[in-house]
DOMI-641873 format. One line per 8 residues: number of its first residue (from 1); for each residue x negated, y, z negated of C-alpha. Coordinates in pm, 1 decimal. Layout:
BEGIN
NUM) X/Y/Z; ...
This chain:
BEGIN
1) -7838.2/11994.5/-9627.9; -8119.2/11779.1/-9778.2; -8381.4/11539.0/-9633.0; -8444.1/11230.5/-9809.1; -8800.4/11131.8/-9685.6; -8969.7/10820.7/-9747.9; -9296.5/10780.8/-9707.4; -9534.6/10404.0/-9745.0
9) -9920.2/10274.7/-9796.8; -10004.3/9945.7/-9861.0; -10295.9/9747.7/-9759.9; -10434.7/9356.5/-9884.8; -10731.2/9274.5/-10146.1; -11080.7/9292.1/-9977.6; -11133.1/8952.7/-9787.7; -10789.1/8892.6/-9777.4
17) -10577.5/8909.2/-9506.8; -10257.7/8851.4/-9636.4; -10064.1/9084.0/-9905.9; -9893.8/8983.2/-10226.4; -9679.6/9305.3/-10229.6; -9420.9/9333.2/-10005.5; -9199.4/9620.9/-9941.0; -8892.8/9660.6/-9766.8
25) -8632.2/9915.8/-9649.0; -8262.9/9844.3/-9676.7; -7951.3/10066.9/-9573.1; -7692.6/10059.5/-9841.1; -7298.7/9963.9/-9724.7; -7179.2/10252.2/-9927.3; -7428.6/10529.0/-9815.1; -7822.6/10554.2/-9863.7
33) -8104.4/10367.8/-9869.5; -8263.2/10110.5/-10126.7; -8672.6/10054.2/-10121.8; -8780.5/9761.1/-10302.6; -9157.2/9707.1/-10390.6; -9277.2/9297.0/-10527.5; -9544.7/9233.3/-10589.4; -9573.9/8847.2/-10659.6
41) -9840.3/8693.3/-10909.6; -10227.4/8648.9/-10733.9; -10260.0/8724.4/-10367.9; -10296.2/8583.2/-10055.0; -10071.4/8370.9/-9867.6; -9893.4/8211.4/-10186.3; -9775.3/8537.5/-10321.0; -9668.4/8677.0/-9989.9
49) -9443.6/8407.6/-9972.7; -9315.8/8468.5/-10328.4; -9281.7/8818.0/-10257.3; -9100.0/8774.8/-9961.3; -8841.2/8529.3/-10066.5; -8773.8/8798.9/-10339.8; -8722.0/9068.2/-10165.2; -8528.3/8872.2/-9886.4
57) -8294.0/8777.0/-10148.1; -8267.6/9109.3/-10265.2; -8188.4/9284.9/-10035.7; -7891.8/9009.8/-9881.6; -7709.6/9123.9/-10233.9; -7778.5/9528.2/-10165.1; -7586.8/9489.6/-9788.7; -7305.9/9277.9/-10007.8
65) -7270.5/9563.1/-10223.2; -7415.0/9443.0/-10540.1; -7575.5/9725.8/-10796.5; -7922.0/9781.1/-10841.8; -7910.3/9682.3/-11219.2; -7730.6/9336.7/-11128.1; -7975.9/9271.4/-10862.1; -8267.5/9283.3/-11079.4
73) -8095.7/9046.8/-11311.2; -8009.7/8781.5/-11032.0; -8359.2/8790.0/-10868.6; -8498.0/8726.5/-11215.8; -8266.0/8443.4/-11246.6; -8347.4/8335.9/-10903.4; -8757.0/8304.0/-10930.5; -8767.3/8140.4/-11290.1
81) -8494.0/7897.3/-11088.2; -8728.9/7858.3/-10809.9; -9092.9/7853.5/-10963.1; -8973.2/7720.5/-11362.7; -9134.4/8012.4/-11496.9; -9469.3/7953.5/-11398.4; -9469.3/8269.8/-11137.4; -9436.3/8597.5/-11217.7
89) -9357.7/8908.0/-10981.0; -9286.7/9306.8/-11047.9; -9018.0/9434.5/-10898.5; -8910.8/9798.1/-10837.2; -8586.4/9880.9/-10649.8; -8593.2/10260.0/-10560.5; -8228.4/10375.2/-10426.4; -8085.2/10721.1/-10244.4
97) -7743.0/10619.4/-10384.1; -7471.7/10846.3/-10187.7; -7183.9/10750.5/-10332.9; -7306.7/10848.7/-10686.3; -7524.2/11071.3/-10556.6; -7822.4/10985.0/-10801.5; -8220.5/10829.0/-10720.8; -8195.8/10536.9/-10905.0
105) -8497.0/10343.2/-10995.6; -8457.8/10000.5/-11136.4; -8805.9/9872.3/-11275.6; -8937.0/9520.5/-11386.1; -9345.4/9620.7/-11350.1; -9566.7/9694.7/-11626.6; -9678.3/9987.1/-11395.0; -9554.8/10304.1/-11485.7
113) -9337.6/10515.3/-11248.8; -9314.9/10848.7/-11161.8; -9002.5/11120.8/-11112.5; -9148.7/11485.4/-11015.5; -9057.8/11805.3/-10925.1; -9257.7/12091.6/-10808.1; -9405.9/12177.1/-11134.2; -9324.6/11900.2/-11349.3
121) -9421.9/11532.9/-11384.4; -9198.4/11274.7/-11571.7; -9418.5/10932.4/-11640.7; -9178.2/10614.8/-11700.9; -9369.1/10347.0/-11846.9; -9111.3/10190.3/-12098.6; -9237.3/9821.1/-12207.7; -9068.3/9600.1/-11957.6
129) -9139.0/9253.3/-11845.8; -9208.9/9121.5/-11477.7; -8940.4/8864.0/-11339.5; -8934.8/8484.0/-11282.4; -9089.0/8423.0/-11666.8; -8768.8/8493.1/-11946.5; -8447.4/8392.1/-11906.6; -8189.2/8715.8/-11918.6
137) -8398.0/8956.0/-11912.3; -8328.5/9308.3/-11806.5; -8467.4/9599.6/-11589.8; -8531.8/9947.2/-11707.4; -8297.2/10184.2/-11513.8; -8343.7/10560.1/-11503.9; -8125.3/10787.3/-11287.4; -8131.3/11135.7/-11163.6
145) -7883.0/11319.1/-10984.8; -7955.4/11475.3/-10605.0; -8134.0/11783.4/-10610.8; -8390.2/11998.7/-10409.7; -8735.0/11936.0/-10468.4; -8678.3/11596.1/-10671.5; -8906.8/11338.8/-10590.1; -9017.8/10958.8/-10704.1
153) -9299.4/10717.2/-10701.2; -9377.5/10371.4/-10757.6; -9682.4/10150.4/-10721.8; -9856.5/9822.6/-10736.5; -10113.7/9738.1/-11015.8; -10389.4/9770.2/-10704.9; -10329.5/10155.7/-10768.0; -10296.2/10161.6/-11170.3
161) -10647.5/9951.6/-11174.5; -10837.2/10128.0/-10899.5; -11187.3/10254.0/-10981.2; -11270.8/10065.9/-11322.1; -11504.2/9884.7/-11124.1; -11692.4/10204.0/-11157.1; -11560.8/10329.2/-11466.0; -11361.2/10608.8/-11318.0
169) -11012.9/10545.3/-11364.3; -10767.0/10643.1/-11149.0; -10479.0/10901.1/-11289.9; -10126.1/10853.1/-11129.2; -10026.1/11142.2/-11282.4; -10277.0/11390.6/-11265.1; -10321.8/11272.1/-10942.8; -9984.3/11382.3/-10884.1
177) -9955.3/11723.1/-11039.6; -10333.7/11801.8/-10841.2; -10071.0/11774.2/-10516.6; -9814.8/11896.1/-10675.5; -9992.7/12253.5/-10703.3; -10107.1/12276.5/-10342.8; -9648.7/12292.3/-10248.6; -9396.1/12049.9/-10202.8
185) -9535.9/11775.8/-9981.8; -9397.2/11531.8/-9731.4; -9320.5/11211.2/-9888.7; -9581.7/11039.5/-9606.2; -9852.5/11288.5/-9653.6; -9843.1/11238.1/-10028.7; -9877.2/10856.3/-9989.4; -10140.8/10873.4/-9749.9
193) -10351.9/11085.3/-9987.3; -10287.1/10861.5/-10290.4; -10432.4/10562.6/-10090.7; -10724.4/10739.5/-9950.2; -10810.2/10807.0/-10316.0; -10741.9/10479.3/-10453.4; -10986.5/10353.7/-10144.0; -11275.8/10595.3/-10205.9
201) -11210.6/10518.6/-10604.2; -11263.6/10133.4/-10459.7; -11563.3/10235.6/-10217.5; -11333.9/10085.6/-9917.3; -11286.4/9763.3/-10109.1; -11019.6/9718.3/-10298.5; -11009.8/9429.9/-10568.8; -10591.6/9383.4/-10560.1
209) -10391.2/9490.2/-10304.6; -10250.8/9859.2/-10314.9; -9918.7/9962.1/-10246.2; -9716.0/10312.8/-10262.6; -9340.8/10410.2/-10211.1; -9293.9/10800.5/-10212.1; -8948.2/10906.4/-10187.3; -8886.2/11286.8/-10206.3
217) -8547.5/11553.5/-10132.6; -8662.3/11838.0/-9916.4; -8351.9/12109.1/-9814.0; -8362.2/12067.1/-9423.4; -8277.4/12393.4/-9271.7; -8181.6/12432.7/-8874.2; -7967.2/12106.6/-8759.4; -7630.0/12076.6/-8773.6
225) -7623.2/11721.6/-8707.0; -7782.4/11467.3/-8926.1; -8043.5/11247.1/-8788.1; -8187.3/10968.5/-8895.0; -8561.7/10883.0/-8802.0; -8766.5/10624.6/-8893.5; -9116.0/10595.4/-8823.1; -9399.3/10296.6/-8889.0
233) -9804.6/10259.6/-8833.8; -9895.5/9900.0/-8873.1; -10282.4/9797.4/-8782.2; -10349.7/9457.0/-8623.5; -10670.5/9321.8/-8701.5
């Protein structure tokens, strides 16, 4: 039996209270789980808004059935309908698909992406626009099948940018294989440690807001009967 853990870190630009990136969890009709990370042009309250319609839409068509691919397509569609192409948003849609059995990521964000394993580290960066500003335009889809020790990443430009403020830019990657090396970690643990170093790479004050998704297959030894849990840690200032 395998675990599919998910594990989430986000928090707002300094001074700002509200978010731009929004993430959301969504149980698939079919089996599995779909994690979708926006985050809408600027910050603040105007882009949490964006964000929020998007991914509200979104995931409506994931309970209907619809695939990840066509999803992408229609909430591209939908934004240049809604904001005439003068607002842009990335959009990653991260799915545990169970009746393909694959991790499918579908990606519109000129951040790259990560798929790992417990010694290797496969970047995704293929050029790729953000939705809401060209009409038909496509998402970059890449698709692994269900395995042991597989694991996935995506993140917000607030993590991609962190430290140039300083001149120390932070790594994704080697970030990644650094954790990688100390064992297989927990999909929470790892996404706790990636925002702790985007925050000290910040000095505790973060120019764009910083968001995480870690999703990672673990073989779960010991129960017989599945369980689902779900767990969440949300601060109020």
């Amino acid at each position: 039996m395998l675990e599919f853990q998910v594990g989430v870190a986000k928090t707002h630009k300094y001074a700002s209270r509200a978010s731009g990136d929004t993430i959301e969890l969504v149980e698939r009709p079919h089996g599995g789980l779909s994690i979708f990370l926006v985050d809408a042009q600027g910050s603040g309250l105007a882009a949490k808004t964006i964000s929020n319609l998007v991914i509200s839409r979104g995931a409506v068509m994931i309970k209907e059935g619809a695939r990840d691919g066509a999803v992408a397509r229609a909430l591209n569609d939908y934004l240049l309908t809604l904001r005439h192409g003068r607002v842009s948003a990335t959009l990653n849609i991260l799915s545990l698909d169970l009746e393909s059995r694959t991790l499918v990521l579908s990606r519109n964000d000129e951040c790259p992406a990560f798929f790992f394993g417990p010694s290797q580290v496969d970047i995704h960066d293929e050029a790729v626009h953000p939705i809401g500003i060209y009409r038909r335009h496509k998402p970059v889809i890449v698709e692994r099948a269900l395995e042991a020790y597989l694991g996935a990443m995506v993140v917000s430009d607030g993590v991609t940018r962190a430290g140039q403020r300083s001149l120390c830019s932070f790594d994704a990657a080697a970030f990644l294989r650094e954790q990688l090396a100390r064992g297989w970690p927990r999909a929470q643990e790892l996404a706790d440690a990636l925002m702790t170093r985007v925050l000290e790479l910040e000095q505790g004050r973060p120019r764009d807001d910083v968001s995480v998704a870690v999703v990672t297959l673990t073989p779960l030894a010991g129960e017989t009967t599945p369980v689902r849990r779900l767990s969440a840690y949300f601060p109020i200032e």
